[in-house]
C-alpha positions in Angstrom: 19.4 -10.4 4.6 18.6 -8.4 1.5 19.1 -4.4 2.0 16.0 -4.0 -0.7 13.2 -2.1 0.4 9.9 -3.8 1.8 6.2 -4.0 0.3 3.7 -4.9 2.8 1.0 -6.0 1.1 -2.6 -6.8 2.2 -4.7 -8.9 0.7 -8.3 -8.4 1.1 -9.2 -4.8 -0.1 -6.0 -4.8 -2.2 -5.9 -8.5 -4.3 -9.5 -9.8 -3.4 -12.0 -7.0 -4.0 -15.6 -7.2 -2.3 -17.2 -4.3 -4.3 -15.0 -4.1 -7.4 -15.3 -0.6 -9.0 -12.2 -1.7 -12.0 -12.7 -4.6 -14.7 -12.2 -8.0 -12.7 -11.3 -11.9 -12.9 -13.6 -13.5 -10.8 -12.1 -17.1 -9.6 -12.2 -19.7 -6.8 -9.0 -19.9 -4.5 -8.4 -22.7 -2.0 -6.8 -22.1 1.6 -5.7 -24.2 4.4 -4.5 -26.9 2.2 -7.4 -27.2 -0.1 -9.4 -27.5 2.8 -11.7 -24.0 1.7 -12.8 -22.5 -1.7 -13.3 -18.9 -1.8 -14.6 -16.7 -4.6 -12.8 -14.1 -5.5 -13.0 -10.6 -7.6 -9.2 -9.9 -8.3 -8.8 -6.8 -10.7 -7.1 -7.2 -13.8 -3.6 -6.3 -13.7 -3.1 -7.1 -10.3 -0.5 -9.7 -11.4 1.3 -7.0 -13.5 1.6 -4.3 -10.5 2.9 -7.2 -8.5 5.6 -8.5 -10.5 6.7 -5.1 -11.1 6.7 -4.6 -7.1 8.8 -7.7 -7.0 11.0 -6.4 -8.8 11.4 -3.1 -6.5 10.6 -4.5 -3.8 11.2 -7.5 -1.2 7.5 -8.5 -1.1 5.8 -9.5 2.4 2.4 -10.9 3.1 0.8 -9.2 5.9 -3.1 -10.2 6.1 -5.2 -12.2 8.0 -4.9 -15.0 4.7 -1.3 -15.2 6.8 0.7 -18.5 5.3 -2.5 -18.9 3.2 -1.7 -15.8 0.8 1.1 -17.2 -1.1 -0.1 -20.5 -2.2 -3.7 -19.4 -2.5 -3.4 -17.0 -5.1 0.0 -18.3 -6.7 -1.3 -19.8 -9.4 -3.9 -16.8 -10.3 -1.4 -13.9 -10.0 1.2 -15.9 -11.7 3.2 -15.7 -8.5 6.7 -17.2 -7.9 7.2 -20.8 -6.6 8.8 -19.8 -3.9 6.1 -17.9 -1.2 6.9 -14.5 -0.3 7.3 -14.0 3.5 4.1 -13.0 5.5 4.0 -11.5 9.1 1.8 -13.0 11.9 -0.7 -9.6 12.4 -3.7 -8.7 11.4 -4.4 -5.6 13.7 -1.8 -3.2 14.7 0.7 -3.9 11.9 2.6 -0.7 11.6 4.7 -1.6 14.1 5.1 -5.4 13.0 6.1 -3.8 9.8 8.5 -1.6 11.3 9.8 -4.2 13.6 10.1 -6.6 10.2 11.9 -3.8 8.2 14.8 -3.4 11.0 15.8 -0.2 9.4 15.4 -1.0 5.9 12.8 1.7 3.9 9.1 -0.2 3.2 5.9 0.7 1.8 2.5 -0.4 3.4 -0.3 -1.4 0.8 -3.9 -2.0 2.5 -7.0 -0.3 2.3 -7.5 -0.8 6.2 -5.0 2.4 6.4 -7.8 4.5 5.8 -10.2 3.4 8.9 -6.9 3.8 11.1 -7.8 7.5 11.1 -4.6 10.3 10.7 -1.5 8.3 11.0 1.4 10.9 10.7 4.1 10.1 8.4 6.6 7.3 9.7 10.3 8.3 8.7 11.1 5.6 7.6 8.6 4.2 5.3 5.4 5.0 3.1 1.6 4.6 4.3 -0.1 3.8 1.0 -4.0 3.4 1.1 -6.0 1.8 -1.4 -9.8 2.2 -2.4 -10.7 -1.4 -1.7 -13.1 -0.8 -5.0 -9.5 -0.5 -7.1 -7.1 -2.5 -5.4 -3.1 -2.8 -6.2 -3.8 -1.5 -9.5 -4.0 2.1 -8.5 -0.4 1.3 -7.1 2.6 2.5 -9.5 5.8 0.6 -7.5 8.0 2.4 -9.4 7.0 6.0 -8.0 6.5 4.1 -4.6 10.4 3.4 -5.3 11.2 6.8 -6.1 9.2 8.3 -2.6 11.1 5.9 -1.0 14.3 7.1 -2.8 13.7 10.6 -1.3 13.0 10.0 1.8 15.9 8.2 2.9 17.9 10.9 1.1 16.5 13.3 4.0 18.4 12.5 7.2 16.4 11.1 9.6 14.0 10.5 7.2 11.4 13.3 7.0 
């Protein structure tokens, strides 16, 4: 098991924008094997702030696209052949997240965060909320990394 931190990443709200306030590509992706088109808004550079999270980060799916995320929008974003994992939950995910992370420091990237009302602080991982009208690109992973970086330098985590 890699000792990298996690990236939780949504993917309605964050990759597929409804009411796109940034420059997008609009597209068609297919889910269930093929089996469903869906239109798309995606903003432009979301395939840039992802592969730079990759990079950072162990990337995991968790939206309710579930096994459908990675294959879906692979060829759009420019995604690695190999999918990314995804967790099974669509409500309640911080503590499939946490659960998932067994320890290991994680970011959360989904605009839902905001409509969960105040959510203190875990200790050991970042709540980032996204304006579903901007998506990933408002998302730097490198000062996500750096957060991250400082709060597992405080013991116990904040």
């Amino acid at each position: 098991m890699s000792s990298r931190p996690i990236a939780v990443v949504e993917v309605d709200g964050v990759l597929a924008l409804d009411d796109p306030k940034v420059p997008v590509v609009e597209t068609v992706v297919h889910t269930y094997g093929h089996r469903w088109a869906r239109p798309i808004s995606i903003p432009v550079g979301a395939s840039a702030v992802l592969r730079q999270l990759a990079q950072e980060f162990d990337v995991v799916w968790a939206s309710s696209w579930s096994h459908n995320a990675h294959p879906a929008l692979r060829e759009v974003l420019d995604l690695p052949a190999e999918p990314w994992p995804f967790l099974p939950v669509q409500f309640r995910k911080l503590g499939a997240i946490r659960a998932y992370a067994a320890g290991r420091p994680w970011v959360w990237i989904d605009d839902a965060i905001h409509d969960l009302g105040h959510l203190p602080d875990p200790p050991d991982g970042l709540l980032v909320p996204v304006d579903a009208g901007e998506g990933i690109v408002s998302v730097d992973p490198a000062a996500l990394r750096e957060q991250l970086a400082r709060l597992s330098a405080v013991p116990g985590g904040r």
